[in-house]
C-alpha positions in Angstrom: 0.0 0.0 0.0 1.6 3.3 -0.8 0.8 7.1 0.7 -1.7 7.8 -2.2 -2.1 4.6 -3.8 -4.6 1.9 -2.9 -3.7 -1.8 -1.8 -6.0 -3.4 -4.9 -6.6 -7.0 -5.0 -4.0 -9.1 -6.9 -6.9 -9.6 -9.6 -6.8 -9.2 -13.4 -9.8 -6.8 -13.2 -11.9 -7.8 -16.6 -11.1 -11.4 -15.9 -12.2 -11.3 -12.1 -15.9 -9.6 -13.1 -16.6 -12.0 -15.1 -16.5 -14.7 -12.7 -19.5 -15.6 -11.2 -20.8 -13.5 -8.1 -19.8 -15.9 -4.7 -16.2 -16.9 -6.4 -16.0 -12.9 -6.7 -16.6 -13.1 -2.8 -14.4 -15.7 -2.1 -11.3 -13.7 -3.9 -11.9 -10.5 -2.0 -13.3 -12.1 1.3 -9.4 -13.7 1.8 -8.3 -10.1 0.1 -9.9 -8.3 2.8 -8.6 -11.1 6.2 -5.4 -9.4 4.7 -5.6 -6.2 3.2 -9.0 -4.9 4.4 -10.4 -1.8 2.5 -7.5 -1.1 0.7 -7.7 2.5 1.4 -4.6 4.1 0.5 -2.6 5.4 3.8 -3.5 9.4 2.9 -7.2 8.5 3.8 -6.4 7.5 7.2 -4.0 10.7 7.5 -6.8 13.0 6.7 -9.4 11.4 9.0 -6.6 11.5 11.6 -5.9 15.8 11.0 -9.8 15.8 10.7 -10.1 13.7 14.0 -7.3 16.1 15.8 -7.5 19.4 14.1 -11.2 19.7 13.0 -13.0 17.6 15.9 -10.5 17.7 18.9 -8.3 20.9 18.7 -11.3 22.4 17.4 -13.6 21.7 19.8 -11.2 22.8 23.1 -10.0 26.1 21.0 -13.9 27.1 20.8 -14.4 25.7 24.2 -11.9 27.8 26.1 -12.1 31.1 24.0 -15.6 31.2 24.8 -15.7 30.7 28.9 -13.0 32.7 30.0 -10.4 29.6 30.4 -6.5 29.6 29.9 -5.6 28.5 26.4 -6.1 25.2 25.0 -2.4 24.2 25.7 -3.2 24.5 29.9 -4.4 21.4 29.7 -4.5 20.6 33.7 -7.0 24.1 33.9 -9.3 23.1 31.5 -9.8 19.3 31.4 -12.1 18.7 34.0 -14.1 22.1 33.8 -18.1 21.4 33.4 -18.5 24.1 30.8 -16.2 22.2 28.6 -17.6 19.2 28.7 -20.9 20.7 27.5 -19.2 22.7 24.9 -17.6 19.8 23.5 -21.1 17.9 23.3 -22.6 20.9 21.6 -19.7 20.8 19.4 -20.0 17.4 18.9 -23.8 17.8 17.8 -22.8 20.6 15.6 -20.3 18.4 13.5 -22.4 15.6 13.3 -25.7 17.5 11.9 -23.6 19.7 9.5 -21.8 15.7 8.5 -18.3 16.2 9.0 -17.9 13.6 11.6 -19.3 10.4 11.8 -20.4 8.5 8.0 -17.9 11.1 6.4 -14.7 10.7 3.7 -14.5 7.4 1.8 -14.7 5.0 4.4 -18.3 5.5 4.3 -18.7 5.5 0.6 -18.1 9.3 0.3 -15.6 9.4 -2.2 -16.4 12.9 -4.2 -17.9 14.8 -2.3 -16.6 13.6 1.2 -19.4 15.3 2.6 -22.8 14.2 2.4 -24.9 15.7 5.6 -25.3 19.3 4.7 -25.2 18.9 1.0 -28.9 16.9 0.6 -30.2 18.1 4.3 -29.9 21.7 2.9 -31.2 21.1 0.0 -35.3 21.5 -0.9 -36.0 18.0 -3.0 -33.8 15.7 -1.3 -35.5 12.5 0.5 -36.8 12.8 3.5 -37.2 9.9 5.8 -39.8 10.5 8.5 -39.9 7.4 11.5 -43.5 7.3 12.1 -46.6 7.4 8.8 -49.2 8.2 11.8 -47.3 11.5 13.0 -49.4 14.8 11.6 -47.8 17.1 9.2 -45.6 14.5 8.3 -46.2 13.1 4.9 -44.6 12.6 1.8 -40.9 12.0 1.2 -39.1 14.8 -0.3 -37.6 18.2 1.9 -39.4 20.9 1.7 -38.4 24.7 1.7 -39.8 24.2 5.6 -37.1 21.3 6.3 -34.5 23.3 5.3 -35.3 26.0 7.2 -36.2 24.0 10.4 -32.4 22.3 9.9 -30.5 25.5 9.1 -32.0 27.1 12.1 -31.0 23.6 14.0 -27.6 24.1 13.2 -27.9 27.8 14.5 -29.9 26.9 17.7 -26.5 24.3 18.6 -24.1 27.6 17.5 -25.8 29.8 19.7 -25.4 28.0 23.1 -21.6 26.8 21.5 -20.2 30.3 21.3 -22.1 32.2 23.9 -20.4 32.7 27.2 -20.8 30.5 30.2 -23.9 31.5 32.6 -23.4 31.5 36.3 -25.3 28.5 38.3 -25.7 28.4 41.9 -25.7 24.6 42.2 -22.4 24.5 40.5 -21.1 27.3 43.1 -22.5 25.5 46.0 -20.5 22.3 44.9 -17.5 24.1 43.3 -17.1 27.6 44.7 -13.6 28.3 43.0 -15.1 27.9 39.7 -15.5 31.1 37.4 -16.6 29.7 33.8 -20.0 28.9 34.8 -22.0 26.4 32.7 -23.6 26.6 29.3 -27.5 29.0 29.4 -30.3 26.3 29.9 -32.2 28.9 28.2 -30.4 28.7 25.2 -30.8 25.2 25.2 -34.3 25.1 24.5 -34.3 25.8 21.0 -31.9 22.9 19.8 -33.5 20.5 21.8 -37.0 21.7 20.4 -35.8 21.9 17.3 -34.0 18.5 16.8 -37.0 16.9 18.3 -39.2 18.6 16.0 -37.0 17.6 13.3 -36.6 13.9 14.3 -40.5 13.5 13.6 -40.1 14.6 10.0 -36.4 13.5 9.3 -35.0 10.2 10.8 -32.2 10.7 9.0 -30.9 14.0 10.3 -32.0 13.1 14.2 -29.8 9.6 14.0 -27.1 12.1 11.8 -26.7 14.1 14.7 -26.9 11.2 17.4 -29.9 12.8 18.8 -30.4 9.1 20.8 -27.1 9.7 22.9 -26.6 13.9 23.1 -30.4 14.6 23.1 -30.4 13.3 26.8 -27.3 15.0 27.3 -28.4 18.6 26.5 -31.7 17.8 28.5 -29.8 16.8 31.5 -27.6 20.2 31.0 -30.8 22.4 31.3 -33.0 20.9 33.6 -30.7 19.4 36.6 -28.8 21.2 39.1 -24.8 20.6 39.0 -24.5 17.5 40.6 -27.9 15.6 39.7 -26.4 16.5 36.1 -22.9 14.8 36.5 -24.9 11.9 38.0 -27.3 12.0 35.1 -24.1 12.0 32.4 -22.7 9.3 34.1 -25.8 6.8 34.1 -26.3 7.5 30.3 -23.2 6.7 29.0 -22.9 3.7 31.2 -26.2 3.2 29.5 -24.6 3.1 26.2 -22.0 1.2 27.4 -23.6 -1.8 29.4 -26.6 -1.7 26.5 -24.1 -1.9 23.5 -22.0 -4.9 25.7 -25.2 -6.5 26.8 -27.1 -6.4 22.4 -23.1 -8.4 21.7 -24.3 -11.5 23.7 -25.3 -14.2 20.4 -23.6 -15.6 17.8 -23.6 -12.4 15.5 -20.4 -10.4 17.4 -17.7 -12.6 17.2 -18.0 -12.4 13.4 -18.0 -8.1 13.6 -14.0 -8.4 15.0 -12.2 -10.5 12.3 -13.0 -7.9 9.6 -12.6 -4.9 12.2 -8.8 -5.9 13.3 -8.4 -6.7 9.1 -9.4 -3.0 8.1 -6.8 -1.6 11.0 -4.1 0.3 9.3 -1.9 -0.1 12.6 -1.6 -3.9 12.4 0.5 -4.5 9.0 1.1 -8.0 10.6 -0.9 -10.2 8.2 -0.1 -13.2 11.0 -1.9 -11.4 13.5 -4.8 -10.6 10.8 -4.7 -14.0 9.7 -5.2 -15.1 13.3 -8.4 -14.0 13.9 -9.5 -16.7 11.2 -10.2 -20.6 11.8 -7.9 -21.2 9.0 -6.9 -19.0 6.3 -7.9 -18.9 3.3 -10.6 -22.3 3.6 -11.8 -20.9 6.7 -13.1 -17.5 7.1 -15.0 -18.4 10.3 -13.7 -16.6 13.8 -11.5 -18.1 15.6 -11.0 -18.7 19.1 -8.7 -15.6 19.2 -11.4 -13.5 17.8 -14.0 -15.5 20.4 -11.5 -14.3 23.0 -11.3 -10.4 21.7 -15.5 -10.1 21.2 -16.7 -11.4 24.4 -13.8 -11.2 26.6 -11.7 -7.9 25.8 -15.2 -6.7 24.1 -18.3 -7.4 25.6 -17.0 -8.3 29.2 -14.9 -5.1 29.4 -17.7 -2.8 27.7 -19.7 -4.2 31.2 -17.9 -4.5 34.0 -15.6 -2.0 33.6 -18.8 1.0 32.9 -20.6 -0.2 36.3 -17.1 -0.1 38.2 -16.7 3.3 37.3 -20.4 3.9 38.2 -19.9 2.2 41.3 -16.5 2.3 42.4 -15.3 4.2 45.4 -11.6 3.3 45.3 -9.5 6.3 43.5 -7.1 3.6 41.9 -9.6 0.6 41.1 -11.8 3.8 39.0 -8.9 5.2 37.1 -7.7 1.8 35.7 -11.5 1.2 34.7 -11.2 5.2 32.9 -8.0 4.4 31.3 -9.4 0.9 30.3 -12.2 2.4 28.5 -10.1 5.2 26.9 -7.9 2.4 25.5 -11.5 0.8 24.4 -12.4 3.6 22.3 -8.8 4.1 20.6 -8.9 0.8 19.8 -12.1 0.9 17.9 -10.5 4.8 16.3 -7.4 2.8 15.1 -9.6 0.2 13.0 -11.5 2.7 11.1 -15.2 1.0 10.9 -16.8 1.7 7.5 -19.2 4.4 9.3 -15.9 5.8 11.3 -17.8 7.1 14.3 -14.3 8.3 15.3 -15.7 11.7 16.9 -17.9 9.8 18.8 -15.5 7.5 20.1 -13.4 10.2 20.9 -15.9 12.4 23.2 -16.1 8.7 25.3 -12.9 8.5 25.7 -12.7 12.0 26.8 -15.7 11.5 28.8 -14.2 8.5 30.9 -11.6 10.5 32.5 -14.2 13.5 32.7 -16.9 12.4 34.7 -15.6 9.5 36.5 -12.0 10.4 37.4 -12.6 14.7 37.7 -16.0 13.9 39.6 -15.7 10.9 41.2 -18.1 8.8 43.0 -16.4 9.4 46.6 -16.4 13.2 46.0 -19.9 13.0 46.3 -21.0 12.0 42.4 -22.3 8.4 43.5 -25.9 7.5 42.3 -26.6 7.7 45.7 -25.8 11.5 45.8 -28.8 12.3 43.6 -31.2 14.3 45.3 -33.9 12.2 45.0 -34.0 8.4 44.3 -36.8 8.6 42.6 -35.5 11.1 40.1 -32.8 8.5 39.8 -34.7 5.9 38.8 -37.3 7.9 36.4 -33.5 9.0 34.5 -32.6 4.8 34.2 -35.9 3.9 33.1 -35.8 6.6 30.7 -32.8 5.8 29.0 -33.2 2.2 28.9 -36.5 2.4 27.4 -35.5 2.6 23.9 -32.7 -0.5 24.5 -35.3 -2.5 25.8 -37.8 -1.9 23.7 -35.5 -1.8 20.4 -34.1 -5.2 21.4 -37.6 -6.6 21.8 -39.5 -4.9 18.4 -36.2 -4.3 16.6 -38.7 -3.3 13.6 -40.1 -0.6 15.6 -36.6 1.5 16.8 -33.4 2.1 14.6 -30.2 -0.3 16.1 -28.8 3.6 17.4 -31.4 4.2 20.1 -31.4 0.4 20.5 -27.6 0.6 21.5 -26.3 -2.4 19.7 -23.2 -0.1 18.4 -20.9 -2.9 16.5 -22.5 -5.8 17.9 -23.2 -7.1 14.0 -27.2 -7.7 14.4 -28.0 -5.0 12.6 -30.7 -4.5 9.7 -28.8 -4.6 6.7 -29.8 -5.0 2.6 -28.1 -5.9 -0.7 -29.3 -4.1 -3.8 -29.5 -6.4 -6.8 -29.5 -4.5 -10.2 -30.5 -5.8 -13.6 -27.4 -4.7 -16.5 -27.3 -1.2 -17.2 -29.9 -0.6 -14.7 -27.9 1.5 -11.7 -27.8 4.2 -14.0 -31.6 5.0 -13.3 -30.3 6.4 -9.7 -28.9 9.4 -11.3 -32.7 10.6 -12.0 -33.0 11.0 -8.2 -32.9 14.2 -6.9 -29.3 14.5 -4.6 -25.9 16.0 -4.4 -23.6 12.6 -5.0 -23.2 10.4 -8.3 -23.2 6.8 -7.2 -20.3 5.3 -5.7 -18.7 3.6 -8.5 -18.7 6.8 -10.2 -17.5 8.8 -7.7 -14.7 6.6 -7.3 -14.0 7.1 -11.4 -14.3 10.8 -11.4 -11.8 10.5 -8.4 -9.2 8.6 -10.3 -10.1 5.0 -10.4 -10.1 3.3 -13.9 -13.8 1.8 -14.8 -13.1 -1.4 -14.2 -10.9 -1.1 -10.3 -13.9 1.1 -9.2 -16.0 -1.8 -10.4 -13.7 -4.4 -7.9 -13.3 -1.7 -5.2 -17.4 -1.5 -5.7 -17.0 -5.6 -4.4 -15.4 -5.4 -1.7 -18.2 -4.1 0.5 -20.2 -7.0 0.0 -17.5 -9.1 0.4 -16.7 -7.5 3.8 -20.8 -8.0 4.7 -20.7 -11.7 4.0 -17.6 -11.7 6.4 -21.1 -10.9 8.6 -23.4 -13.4 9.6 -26.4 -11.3 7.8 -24.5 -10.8 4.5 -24.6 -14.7 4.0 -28.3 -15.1 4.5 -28.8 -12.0 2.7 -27.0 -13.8 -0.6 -29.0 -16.7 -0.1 -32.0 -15.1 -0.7 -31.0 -13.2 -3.7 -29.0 -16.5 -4.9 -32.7 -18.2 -4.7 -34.7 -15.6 -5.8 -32.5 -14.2 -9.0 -31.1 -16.7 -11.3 -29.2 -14.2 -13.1 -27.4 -13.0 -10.0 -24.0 -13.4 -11.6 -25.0 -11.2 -14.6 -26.4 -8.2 -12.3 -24.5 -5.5 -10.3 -24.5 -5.9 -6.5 -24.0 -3.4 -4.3 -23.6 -2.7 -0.6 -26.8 -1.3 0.8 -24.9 1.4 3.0 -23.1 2.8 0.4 -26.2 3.3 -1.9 -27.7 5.0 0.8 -24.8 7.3 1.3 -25.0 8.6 -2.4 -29.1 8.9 -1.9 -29.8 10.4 1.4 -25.7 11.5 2.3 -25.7 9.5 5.8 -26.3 6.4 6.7 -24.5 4.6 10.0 -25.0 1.0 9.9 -28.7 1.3 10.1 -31.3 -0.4 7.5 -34.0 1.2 8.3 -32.5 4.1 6.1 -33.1 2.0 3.5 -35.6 -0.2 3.9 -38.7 -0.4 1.7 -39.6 3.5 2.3 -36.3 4.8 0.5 -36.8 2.2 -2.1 -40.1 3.5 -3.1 -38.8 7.5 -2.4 -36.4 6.1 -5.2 -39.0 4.7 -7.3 -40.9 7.6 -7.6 -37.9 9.6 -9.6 -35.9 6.6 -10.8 -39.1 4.2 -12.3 -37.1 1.2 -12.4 -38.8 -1.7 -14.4 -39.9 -5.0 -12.7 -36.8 -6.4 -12.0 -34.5 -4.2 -12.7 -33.8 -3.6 -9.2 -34.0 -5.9 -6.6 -33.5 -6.1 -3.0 -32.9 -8.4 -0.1 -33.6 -6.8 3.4 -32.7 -7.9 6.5 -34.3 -7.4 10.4 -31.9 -7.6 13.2 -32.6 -10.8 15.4 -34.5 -10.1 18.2 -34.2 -10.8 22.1 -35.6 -14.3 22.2 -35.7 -15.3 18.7 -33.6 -17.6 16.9 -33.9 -16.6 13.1 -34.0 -13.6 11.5 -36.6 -11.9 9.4 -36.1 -10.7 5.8 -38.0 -9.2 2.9 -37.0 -9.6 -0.6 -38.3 -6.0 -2.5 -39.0 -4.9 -5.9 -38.5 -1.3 -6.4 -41.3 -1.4 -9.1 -43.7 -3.6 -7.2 -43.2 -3.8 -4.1 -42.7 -6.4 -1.0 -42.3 -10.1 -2.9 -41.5 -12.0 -0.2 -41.4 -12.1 3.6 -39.1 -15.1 5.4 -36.9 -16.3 7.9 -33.6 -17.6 8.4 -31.8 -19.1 11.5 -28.8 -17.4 12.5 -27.2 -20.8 13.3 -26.9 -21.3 10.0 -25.9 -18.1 8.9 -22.8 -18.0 10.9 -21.9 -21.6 10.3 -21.2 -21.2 6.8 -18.3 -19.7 4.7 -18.7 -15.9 3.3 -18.7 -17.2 -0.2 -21.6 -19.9 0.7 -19.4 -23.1 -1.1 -22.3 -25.4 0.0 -25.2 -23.3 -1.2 -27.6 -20.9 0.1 -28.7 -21.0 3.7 -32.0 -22.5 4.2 -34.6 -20.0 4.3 -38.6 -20.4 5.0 -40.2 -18.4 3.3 -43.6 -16.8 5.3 -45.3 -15.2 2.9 -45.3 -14.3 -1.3 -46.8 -12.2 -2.9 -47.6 -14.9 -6.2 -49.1 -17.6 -3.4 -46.4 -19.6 -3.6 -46.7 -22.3 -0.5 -44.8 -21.3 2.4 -42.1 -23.6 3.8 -38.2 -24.0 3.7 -36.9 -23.2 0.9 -33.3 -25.3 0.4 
């Protein structure tokens, strides 16, 4: 791999796109144990600067010029001050609903632009996404003059409290008299949280762009609670998203998300140590026991234990080991770059591990059992574990985000299945991105290496356990799967609504038809398997194969046993899958 070059797959490119479609996934499934991506180094550099420059440097500069604190190189005076804390929320908010942060750059399929956020959200015509059909005011699917408006003055309403000075509070006198910065206005907090809410119920997509599930809560607890009901409050919801992301990793899906992650990591050129993570490389792909060991013991164990020892903890050493084992968590998942590179995110945790837990700790008087009431304690945990619950539960009724099952691989997912020539039709549809393939030729790529870059995403989702049931399904339902274009639902997505983070209720049937109406694809021309993620109780997974012209075709199951049993590439078939419902009558049953 070289600084501006990318690490392509040791393929003769005409010659490899003609072979049929699951020996394409066996080539660049081994390709990616070893290579990943592919991305050439200056893509990591430049999420790096972003990451340090943009998000980080940017964040404290704005942070301390605006609350009366020493520069940003004082570190020791300005880490644990309240006021930056919010700031860099806020900031974070900012970032993410404008889309500079997470689902940014080419990592998410944002090749040219690298932006997609802004450039659709602002712009009237655009799909809109809205959660609920039964909310008022609601319908259709396109923005509106009045959705821009609402998110430009969004993105105003977060400025606002961002750059305005810090407000005196009594509470945080009585608990810290020496401080001076104050804490962000809860009156100018109003607006943004109004707003995004308003927002949300006409556009899903920019509420989960701006992680409304996680910083919501957070600016609600920054204007409603005195000082140190509010650190208490921070503290229980990101042990929420914590224990609830460890606790959704428990199944069979998880150990199959770290194989791929460690694969994609720029910082491990060891192909050993990427070959480790695999029973046996290149026959097979399956996890290994190492990769058993790193998911549930250095994953999901640590993203438990360690969050409810610093909620709990009041020994000074036992709590700063737990803070620096969670900071090392989060860089961790930075240095592997996931495909939606929630790097920002991971970031702010980090930060706010030493924050709240080690600069307000438990035996300073910040234990649960400091809140001033315990019934204002438990109304907070029932609130934020509502939407885990329940999105665990009815993972039809509440996107994976709010559900909390960050990287745990049960997602919703789809593959888009295109008849020749017929991809083309997407650039009828209102937006400010060509498709992916395209972008990637307009960037440099010759035709036929943006068509094998175009591959490896949906080799790297049938390194998943829903990526092979999802090609058994189209494998069954399209005999002339090896003649038609496949693409990575995620990175359609990108190029038709500029975000998406993992989440396939972005585009599930509602996008597809939002698509239909500019596109008018043909019968067949473009079909799509869509996947639920599994829910509590359940062994199989439901799926729903879609014809943008028609419609739903067919409803089914498949068991996840199965799914993660079998090789990427599928070498003994399709999964079995039993099909619930079809549209042409056909007889339910298995289908083999």
């Amino acid at each position: 791999m070289g600084f501006a070059q990318p690490d392509l797959p040791a393929v003769e490119p005409e010659h490899f796109l003609r072979q049929p479609l699951m020996e394409r996934m066996r080539i660049l499934s081994a390709n990616w144990v070893e290579h990943g991506f592919g991305s050439p180094w200056m893509v990591h550099v430049i999420y790096i600067a972003k990451l340090i420059f943009c998000y980080a440097l940017g964040a404290v500069v704005v942070a301390t010029l605006t609350s009366d604190l020493p520069a940003f190189w004082h570190v020791s005076q300005w880490w644990n001050q309240p006021i930056v804390y919010q700031k860099a929320v806020l900031w974070t908010v900012l970032l993410e609903a404008i889309g500079v942060a997470g689902s940014w750059g080419p990592l998410a399929g944002k090749v040219k632009p690298m932006t997609g956020g802004i450039l659709f959200w602002a712009r009237p015509g655009t799909i809109r996404l809205r959660p609920w059909k039964w909310v008022p005011f609601t319908a259709g699917d396109r923005r509106t003059r009045v959705d821009v408006l609402l998110y430009v003055a969004l993105l105003i309403a977060v400025a606002v409290p961002l750059l305005a000075p810090g407000a005196p509070s009594a509470s945080l006198s009585a608990a810290l008299p020496d401080n001076t910065s104050g804490l962000v206005s809860p009156m100018l907090l109003i607006a943004p949280m109004v707003l995004l809410m308003l927002m949300g119920l006409r556009d899903k997509t920019i509420f989960l762009g701006a992680r409304g599930e996680q910083y919501l809560p957070a600016l609600f607890f920054f204007a409603v609670l005195p000082f140190v009901d509010m650190i208490i409050a921070l503290k229980l919801l990101i042990v929420v998203v914590w224990v609830g992301a460890g606790v959704s990793k428990f199944g069979k899906h998880f150990a199959n998300v770290i194989p791929p992650m460690v694969s994609n990591s720029p910082l491990i050129p060891s192909k050993w140590f990427k070959r480790a993570h695999y029973r046996d490389f290149p026959h097979d792909l399956r996890p290994s026991h190492l990769a058993q060991v790193m998911a549930h013991v250095l994953g999901t164990t640590v993203e438990i234990i360690a969050p409810l020892t610093l909620l709990f903890s009041q020994n000074k050493m036992l709590t700063i080991a737990a803070a620096v084992l969670m900071v090392c968590f989060h860089l961790f998942i930075v240095s592997t770059f996931p495909l939606a590179v929630p790097l920002e995110w991971n970031v702010l945790f980090a930060y706010a591990s030493v924050f709240l837990f080690v600069g307000f700790p438990a035996w300073d008087g910040y234990a649960v059992t400091d809140m001033s009431s315990p019934w204002l304690t438990a109304v907070i945990v029932a609130g934020l574990v509502f939407f885990p619950i329940l999105g665990n539960l009815r993972p039809d009724k509440v996107s994976f985000l709010p559900s909390m099952r960050q990287y745990a691989g049960n997602w919703a997912s789809a593959t888009w299945a295109f008849a020749p020539g017929a991809e083309a039709k997407l650039n009828k549809v209102t937006r400010s991105a060509a498709n992916t393939v395209d972008q990637f030729v307009t960037f440099g790529y010759e035709p036929e290496w943006a068509e094998v870059t175009m591959n490896a995403p949906i080799a790297w989702r049938c390194l998943h356990s829903q990526g092979r049931g999802l090609f058994s399904v189209l494998l069954k339902a399209l005999p002339d799967i090896d003649s038609r274009t496949v693409r990575e639902a995620e990175f359609v997505c990108n190029s038709l609504i500029g975000f998406n983070f993992g989440d396939g209720h972005l585009h599930n049937e509602d996008l597809i038809a939002a698509v239909q109406r500019e596109a008018q694809f043909e019968p067949g021309e473009l079909v799509v398997a869509w996947v639920e993620s599994q829910a509590w109780g359940s062994s199989v997974q439901h799926y729903k194969l879609i014809d943008a012209a028609t419609g739903v075709i067919e409803r089914g199951t498949w068991k996840v046993a199965d799914a993660v049993q079998t090789q990427p590439w599928l070498p003994d078939g399709p999964i079995a899958t039993e099909i619930t419902w079809s549209r042409d009558h056909r007889t339910s049953g298995t289908r083999v």
